[in-house]
N, C-alpha and C positions, 0 to 999 in steps of 0.2 A: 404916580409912583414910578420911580426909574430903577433899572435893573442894576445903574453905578451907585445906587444910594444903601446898598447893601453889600460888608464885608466876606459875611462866611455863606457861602448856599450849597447846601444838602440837593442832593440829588437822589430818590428814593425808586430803586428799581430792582425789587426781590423778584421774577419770575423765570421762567424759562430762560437757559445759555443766549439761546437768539434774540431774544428783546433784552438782555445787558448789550450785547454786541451791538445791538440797534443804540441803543438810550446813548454810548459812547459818542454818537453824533451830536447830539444835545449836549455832552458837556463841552464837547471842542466847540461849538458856536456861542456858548456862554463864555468860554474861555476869549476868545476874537473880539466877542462885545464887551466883556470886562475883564481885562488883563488882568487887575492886581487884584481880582476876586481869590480867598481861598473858597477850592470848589470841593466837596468831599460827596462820594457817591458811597452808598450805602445796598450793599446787593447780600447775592448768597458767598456762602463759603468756597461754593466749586469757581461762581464767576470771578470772583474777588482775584481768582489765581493770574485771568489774564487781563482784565478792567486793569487793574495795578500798573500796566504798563501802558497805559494811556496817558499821553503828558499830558492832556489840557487837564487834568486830576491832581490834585493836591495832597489828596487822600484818599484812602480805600477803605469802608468799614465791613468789616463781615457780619453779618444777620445770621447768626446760626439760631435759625427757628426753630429746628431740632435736636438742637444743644442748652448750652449757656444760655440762649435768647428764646425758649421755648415759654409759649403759656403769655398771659397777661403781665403776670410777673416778669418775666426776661424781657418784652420790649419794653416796661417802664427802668431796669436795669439799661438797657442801653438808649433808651430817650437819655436817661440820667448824665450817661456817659457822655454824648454826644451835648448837651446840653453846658459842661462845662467849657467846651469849644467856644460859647460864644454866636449859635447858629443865629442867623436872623432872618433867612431866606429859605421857603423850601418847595420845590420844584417835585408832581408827584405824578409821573407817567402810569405806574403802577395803578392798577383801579381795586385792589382787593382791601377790604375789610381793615386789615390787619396794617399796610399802609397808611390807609388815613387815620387812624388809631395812631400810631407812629408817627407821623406830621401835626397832629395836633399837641402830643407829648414833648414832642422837642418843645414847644414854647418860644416857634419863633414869630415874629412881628408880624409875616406877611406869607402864607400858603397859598398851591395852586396848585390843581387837581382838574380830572375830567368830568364834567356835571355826570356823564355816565356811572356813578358810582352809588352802591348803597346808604353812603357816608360824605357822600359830597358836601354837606353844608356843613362839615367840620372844616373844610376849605375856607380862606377869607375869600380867595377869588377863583371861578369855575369857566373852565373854558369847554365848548362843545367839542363832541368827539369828533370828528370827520374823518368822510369815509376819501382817504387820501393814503399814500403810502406811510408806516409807520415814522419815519424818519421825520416828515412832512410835520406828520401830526402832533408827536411830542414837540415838536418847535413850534407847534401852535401856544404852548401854554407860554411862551415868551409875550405872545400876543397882547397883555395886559400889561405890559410895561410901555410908557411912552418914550423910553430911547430907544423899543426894537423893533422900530419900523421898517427898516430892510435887515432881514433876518439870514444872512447867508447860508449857502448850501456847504459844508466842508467838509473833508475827509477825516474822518479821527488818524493825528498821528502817534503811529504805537512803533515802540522800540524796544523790541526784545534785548534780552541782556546775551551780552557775547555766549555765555554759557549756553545758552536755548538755544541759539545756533549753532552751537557746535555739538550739540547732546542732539540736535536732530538728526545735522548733518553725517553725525558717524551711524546712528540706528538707520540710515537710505545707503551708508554705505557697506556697511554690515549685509545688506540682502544684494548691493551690489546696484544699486538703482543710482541712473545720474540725474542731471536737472530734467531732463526730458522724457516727464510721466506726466497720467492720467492719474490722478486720483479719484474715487469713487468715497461715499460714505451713501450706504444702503439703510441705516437706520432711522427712527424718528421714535420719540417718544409716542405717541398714536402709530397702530397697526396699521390704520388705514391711509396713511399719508405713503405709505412705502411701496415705494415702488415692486411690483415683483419679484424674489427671489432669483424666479427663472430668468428674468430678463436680464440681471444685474450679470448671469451668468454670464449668458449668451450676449452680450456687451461688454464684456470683458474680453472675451475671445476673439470677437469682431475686432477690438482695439489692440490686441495681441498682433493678428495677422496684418493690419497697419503699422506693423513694427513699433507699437509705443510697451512699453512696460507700466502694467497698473496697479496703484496701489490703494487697498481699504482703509479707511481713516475710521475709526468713531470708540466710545468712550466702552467702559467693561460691559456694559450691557449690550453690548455689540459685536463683542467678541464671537460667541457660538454662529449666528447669522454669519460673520464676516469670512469665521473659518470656512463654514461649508460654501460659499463660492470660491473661497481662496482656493480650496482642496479641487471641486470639478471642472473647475477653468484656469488652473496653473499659476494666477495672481500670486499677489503679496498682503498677506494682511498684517496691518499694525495697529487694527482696532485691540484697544486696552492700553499699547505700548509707548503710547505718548502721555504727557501732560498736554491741554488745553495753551500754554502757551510755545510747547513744542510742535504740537499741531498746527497751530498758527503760525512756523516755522517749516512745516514743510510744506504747506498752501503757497507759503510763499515763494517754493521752486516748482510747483505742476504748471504746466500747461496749461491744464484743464482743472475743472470738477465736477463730476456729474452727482450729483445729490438729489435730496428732496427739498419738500416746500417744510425746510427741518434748520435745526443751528448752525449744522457747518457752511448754510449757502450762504450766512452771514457774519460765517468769521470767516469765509474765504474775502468777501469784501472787504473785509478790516483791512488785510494786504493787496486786495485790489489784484485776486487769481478770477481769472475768467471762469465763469459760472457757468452751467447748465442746469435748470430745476426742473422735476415733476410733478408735476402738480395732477393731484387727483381728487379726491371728496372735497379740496379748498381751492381759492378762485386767487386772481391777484387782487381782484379789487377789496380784498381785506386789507392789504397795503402791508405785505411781506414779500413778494417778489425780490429776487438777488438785485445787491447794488451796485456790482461788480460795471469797473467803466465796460467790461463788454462781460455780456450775458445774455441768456436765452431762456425761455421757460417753451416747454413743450407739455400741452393738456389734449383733453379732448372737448372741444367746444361743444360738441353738439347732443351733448348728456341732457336733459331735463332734468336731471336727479342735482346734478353740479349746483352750487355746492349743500353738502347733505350736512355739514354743521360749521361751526366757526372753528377748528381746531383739528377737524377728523376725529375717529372713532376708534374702538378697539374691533368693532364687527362691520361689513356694511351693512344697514338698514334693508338691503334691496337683497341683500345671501350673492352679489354678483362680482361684485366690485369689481365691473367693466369698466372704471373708470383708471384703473392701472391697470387690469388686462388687456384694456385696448391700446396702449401704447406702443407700439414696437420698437426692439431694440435698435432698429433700422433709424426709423425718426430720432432717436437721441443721441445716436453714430454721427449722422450729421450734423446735428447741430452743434457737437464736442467737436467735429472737425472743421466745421466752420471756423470756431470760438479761435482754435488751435492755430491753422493758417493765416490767419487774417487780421492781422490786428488793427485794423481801422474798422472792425464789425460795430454795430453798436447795439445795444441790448434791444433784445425783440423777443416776439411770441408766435411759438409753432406750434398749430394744431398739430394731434397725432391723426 
């Protein structure tokens, strides 16, 4: 079976901000290997906002799971939908339940999923998970086609609409901020992925008297966090005050971004801003590390406890969580100023 012998292919990736941003990899090399494919990815409502400006996409469906598409009833509504399209391909990075429920509904010719799944053998064809960078791995399920023998590496190309740029560009000039900042996003869905509070501070301060101006990025549940370092270290916070493809818009004039092992390290990739991650309860060999042509991840290697689940936690396990206490704001200064100075860096990993 070949990847050219199929018109429409569904792309199925409902989960978290950062594995859409990831999955976008996989439609631009299905894009490269078959041109006149129509490609439609099928996400959530919030991803769908900035997936939509991915060219190698055709279409953008939105899964409102907690809407219109709620319940067994709503994904057989939008199987429905989606079924008059014409699908005949479908491509399922996604491993939950409700996915493969989903791909076998469409009714199309030919499915491919991770045998890692509850529901894998609603799949025609299952490819093993491997323990490789995400990007890596969802390009694995190309693997079963026999024209995708050399599978390229490619950047997703995204193009904001004039308007996003310019709706960014005036909210950085509104606080007065030029191209030459630091962004920071301190958040993560998981408590324990997050870096310290304190630290976020006192790295902000640091970055201050390096003469940079810094700014917090992340979405409304980020806001309170974001204010109070904004308030005791002088920053700028715009957690809440962007959309996800305005966001995407000011990534694309920092410098820097020091984040976590969370979604903005991988929509700062999108636009290809130099990264800095923390990594604490989660390792890279889960295969989320930034993609950014220069990046850094700073951990602490010599934890025994590392890593304490696939995702991090709301509490740590251990009441210590020495594996973000231990980092100092010192070790992430340099490596944001590595990143900063130097553009022939190339992506590496800094013990704390």
């Amino acid at each position: 079976m070949r990847l050219r012998d199929f018109r429409h292919i569904v792309i199925l990736q409902t989960a978290f901000i950062g594995d859409v941003a990831l999955v976008l990899y996989l439609a631009e090399t299905v894009r490269r290997l078959h041109p006149e494919a129509r490609i439609t990815l099928v996400t959530t409502t919030v991803a769908a906002t900035f997936a939509q400006y991915c060219t190698a996409l055709t279409s953008v469906v939105a899964f409102d799971k907690r809407g219109k598409h709620r319940g067994f009833g709503g994904i057989v509504r939008l199987a429905g939908e989606l079924r008059k399209s014409g699908v005949d391909c479908v491509l399922a990075p996604h491993r939950s339940f409700r996915t493969a429920l989903l791909a076998r509904l469409l009714g199309a010719k030919y499915s491919v999923g991770f045998a890692k799944n509850s529901l894998a053998w609603l799949y025609n064809k299952r490819v093993e998970y491997q323990p490789v960078h995400e990007i890596e791995r969802n390009a694995t399920l190309l693997s079963v086609f026999e024209d995708c023998v050399n599978i390229p590496q490619v950047l997703p190309n995204i193009i904001l609409p004039i308007q996003i740029n310019e709706a960014s560009a005036a909210l950085l000039e509104r606080y007065g901020i030029q191209k030459d900042f630091v962004a920071c996003a301190p958040g993560s869905v998981w408590a324990t992925k997050r870096w310290r509070e304190e630290h976020f501070i006192q790295l902000a301060e640091l970055l201050q008297r390096d003469g940079k101006r810094v700014v917090l990025l992340g979405g409304k549940d980020d806001e309170a966090l974001c204010q109070r370092i904004a308030e005791r270290s002088g920053c700028t916070s715009l957690a809440g005050k962007t959309s996800l493809p305005e966001m995407l818009a000011v990534l694309k004039n920092a410098s820097v971004l020091v984040g976590n092992d969370s979604a903005p390290a991988h929509l700062a990739a999108l636009v290809d801003c130099p990264t800095v991650a923390v990594f604490g309860p989660t390792v890279q060999a889960f295969g989320f590390a930034p993609r950014s042509s220069r990046s850094a991840v700073v951990e602490n290697t010599g934890l025994a406890c590392r890593p304490c689940s696939p995702h991090g936690t709301n509490t740590c396990p251990l009441g210590t969580h020495e594996c973000m206490w231990s980092i100092q704001p010192e070790s992430v200064l340099e490596a944001a100023r590595n990143l900063a100075s130097n553009p022939s860096t190339d992506s590496e990993a800094k013990s704390a």
